[in-house]
MITORVEX-464856 format. One record per residue: residue number from 1; x, z, y of N, C-alpha, C, CB in turn. Coordinates in steps of 0.1 Angstrom, whole numbers, padded with zeros to 4 digits. Glycine has a CB too. Layout:
N
REC   baba     n_u     n_w     n_v    ca_u    ca_w    ca_v     c_u     c_w     c_v    cb_u    cb_w    cb_v
REC    NUM       X       Z       Y       X       Z       Y       X       Z       Y       X       Z       Y
...
//
This chain:
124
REC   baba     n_u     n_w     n_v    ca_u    ca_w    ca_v     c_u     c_w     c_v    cb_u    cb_w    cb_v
REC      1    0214   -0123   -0091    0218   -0119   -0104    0218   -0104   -0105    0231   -0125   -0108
REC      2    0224   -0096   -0097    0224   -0085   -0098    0208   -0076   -0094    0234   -0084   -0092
REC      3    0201   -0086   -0087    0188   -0078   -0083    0182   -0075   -0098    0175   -0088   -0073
REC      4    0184   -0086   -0108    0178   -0089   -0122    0183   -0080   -0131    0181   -0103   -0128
REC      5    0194   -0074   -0130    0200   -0066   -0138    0195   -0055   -0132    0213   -0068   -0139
REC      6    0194   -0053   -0121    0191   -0035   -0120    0174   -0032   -0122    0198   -0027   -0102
REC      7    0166   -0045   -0120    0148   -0045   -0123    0156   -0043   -0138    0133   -0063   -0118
REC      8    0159   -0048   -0146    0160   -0045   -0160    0160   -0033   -0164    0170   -0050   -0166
REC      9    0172   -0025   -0159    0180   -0012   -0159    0168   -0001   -0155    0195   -0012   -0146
REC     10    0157   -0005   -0142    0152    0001   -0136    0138    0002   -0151    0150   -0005   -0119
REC     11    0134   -0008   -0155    0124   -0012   -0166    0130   -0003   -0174    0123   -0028   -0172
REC     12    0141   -0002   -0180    0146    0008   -0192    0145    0023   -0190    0160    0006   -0194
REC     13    0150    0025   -0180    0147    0040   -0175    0134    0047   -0171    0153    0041   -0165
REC     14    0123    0037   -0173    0116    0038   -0173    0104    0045   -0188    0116    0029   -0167
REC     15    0113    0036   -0193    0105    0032   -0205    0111    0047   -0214    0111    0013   -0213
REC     16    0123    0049   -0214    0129    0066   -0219    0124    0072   -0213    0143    0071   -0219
REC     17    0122    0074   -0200    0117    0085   -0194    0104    0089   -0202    0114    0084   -0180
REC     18    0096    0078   -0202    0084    0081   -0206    0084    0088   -0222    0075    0068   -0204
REC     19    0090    0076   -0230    0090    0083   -0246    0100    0098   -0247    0099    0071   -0259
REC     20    0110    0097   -0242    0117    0115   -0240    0109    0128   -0235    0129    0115   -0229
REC     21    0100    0126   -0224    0093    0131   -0217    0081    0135   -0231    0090    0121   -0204
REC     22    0076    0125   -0234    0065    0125   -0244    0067    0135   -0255    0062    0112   -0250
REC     23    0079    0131   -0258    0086    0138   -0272    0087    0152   -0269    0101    0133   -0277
REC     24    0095    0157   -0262    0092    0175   -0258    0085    0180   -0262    0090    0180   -0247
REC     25    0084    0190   -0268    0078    0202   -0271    0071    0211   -0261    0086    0208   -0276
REC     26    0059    0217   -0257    0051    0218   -0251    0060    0232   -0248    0036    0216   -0256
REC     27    0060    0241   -0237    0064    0252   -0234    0054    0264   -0237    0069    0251   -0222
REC     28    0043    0264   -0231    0029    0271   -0237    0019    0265   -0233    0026    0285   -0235
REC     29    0006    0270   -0237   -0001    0265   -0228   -0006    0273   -0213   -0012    0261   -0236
REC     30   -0017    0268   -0210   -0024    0275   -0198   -0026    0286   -0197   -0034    0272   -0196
REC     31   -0032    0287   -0206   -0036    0300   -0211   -0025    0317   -0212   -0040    0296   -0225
REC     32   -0017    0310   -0221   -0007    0319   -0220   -0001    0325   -0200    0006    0309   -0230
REC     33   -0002    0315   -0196    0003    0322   -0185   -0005    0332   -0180    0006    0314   -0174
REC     34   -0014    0335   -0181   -0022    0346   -0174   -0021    0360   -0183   -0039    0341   -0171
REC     35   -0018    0356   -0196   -0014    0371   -0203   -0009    0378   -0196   -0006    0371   -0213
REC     36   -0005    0388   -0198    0000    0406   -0200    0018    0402   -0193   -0002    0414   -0224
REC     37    0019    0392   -0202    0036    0389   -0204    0040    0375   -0195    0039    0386   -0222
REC     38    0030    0378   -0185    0035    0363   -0175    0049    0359   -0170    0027    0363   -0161
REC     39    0055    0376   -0166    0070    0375   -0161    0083    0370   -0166    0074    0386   -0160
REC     40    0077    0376   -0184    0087    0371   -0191    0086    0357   -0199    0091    0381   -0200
REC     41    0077    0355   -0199    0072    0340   -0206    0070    0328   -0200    0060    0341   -0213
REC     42    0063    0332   -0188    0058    0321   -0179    0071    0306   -0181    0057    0329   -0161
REC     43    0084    0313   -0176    0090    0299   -0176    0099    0297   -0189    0098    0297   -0164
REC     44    0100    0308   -0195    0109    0308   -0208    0126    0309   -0206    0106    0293   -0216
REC     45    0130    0316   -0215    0145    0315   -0213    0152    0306   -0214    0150    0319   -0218
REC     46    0162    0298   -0204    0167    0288   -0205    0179    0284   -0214    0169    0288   -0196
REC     47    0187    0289   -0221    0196    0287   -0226    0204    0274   -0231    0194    0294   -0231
REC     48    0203    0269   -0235    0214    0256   -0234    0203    0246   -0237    0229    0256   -0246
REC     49    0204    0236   -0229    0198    0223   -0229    0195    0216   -0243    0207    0214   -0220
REC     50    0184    0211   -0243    0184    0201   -0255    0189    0189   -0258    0174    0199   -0257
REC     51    0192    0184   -0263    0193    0168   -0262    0179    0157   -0253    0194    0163   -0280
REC     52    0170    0163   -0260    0162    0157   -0249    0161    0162   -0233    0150    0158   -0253
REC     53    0165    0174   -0230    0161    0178   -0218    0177    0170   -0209    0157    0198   -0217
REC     54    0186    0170   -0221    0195    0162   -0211    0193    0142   -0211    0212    0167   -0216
REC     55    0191    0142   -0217    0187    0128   -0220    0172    0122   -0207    0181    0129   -0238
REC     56    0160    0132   -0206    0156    0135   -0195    0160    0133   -0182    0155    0144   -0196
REC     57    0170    0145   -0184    0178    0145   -0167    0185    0132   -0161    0192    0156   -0166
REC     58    0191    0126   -0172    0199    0116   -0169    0193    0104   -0168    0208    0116   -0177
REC     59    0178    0102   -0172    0173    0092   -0170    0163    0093   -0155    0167    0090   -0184
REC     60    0164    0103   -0152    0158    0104   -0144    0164    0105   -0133    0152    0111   -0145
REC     61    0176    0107   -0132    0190    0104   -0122    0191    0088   -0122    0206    0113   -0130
REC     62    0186    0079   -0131    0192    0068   -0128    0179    0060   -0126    0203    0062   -0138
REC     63    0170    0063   -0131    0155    0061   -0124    0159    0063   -0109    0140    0072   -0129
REC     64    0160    0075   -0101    0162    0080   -0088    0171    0069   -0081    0169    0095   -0088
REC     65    0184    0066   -0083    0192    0059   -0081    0192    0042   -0083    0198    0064   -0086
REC     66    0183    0038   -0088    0182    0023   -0094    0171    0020   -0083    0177    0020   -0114
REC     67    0160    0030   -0081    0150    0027   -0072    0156    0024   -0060    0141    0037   -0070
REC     68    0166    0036   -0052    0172    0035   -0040    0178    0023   -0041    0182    0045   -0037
REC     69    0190    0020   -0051    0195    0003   -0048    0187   -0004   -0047    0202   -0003   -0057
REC     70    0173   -0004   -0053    0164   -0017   -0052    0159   -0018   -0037    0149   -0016   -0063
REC     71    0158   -0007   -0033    0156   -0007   -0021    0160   -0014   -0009    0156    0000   -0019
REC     72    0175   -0010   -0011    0185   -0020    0000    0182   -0033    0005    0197   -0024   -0005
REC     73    0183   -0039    0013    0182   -0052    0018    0193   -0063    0012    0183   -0051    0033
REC     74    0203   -0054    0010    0215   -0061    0012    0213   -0066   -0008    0231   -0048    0019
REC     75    0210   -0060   -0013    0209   -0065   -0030    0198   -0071   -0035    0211   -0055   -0039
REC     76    0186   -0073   -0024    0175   -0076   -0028    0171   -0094   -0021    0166   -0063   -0024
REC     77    0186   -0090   -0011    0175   -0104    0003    0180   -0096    0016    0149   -0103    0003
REC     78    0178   -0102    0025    0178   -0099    0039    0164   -0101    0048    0188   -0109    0044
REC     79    0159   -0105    0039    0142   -0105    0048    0135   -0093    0041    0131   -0122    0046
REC     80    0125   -0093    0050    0115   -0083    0050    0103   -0083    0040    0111   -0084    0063
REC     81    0096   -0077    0036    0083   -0084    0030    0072   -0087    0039    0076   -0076    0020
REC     82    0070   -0078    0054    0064   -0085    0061    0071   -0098    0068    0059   -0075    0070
REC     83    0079   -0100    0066    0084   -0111    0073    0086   -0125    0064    0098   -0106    0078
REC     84    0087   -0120    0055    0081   -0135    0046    0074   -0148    0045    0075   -0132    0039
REC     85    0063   -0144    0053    0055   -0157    0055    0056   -0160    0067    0041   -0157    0052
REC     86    0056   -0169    0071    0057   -0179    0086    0047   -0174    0096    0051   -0197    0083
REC     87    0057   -0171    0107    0049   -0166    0117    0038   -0175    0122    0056   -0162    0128
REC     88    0024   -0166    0126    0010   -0179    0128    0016   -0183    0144   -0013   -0169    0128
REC     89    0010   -0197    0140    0015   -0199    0156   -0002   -0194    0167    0020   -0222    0159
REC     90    0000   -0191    0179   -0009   -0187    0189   -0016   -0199    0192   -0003   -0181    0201
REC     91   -0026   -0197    0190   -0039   -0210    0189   -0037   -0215    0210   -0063   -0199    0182
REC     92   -0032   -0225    0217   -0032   -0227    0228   -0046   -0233    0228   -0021   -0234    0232
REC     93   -0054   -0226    0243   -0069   -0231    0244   -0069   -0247    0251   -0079   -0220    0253
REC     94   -0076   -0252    0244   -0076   -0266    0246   -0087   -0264    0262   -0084   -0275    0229
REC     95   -0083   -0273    0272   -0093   -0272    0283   -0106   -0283    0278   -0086   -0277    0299
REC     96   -0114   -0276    0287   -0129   -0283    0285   -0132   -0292    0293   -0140   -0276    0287
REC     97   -0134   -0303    0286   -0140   -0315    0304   -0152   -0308    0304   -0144   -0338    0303
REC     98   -0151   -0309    0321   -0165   -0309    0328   -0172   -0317    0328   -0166   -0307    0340
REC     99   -0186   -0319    0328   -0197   -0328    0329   -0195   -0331    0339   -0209   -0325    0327
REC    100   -0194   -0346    0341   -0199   -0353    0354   -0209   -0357    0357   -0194   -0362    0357
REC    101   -0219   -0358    0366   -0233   -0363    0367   -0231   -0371    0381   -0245   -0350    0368
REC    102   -0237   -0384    0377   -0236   -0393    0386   -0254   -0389    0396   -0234   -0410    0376
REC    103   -0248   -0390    0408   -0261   -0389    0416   -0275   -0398    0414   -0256   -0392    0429
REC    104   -0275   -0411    0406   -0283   -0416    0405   -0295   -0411    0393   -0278   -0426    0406
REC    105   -0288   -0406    0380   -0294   -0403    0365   -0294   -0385    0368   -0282   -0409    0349
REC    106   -0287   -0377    0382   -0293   -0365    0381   -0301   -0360    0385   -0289   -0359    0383
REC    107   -0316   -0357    0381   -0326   -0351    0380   -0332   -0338    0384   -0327   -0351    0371
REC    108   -0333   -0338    0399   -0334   -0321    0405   -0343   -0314    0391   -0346   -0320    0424
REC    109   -0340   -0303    0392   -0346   -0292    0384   -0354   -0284    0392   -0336   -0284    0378
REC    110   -0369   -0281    0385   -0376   -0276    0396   -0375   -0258    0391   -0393   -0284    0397
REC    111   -0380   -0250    0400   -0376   -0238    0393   -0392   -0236    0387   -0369   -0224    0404
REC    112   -0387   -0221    0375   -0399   -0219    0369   -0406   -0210    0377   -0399   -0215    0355
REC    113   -0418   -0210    0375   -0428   -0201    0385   -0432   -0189    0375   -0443   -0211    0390
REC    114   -0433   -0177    0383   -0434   -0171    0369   -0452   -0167    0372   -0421   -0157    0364
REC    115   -0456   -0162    0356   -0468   -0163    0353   -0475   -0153    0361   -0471   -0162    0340
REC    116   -0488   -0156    0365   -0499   -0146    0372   -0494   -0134    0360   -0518   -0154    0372
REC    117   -0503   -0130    0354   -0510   -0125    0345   -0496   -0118    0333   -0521   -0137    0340
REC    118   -0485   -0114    0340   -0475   -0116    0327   -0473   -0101    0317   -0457   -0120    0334
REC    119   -0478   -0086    0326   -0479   -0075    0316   -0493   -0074    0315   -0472   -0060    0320
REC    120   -0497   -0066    0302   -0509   -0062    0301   -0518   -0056    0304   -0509   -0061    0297
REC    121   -0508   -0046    0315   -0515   -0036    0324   -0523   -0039    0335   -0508   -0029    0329
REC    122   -0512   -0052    0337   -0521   -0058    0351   -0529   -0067    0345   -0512   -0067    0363
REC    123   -0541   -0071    0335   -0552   -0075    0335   -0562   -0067    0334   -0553   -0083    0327
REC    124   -0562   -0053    0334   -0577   -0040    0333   -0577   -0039    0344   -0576   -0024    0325
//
């Protein structure tokens, strides 16, 4: 129950981050940084937070934090994800019967002879 509640929590914080994030106001563009006035502009003066830039922070503090809890073992399960499925069992090799050949039905084998004539060099 509680894993459900914080995937929820974790879904929400998600979901503001993204629309708060979106909503901001652009600082400059690209361009601007390479002006004349990079020192003083580049990052802009900070002065007191917005509602969105704190709204931001805080969602992004509990994004940070909701992840870590999800993480834990202890609120999620005690098993692993590699450990999840059933260990394979080790295939034991089955032994092979040997052929038996009765002396009467076994059939000497004669060897092969090999050919006169077998590279092509040796027929010129």
């Amino acid at each position: 129950m509680l894993s459900y509640l914080l995937y929820a929590l974790f879904i929400l914080a998600c979901m503001i981050l993204v629309v708060v994030i979106l909503l901001q106001p652009g600082k400059s563009g690209a361009g601007d940084l390479f002006s004349s006035s990079v020192s003083s502009t580049a990052f802009g003066p900070r002065g007191t937070a917005s509602i969105l830039s704190k709204i931001t922070i805080g969602a992004a503090a509990a994004f940070m934090l909701i992840a870590l809890m999800l993480s834990l073992p202890a609120v999620t399960g005690t098993h692993s994800v590699l450990q999840s499925t059933a260990p394979e069992a080790t295939p034991t090799p089955t032994p092979q019967p040997s052929p038996v050949t009765s002396p009467v039905t076994a059939a000497p084998v004669a060897p092969i002879a090999p050919a006169a004539n077998a590279s092509p060099s040796a027929s010129k």
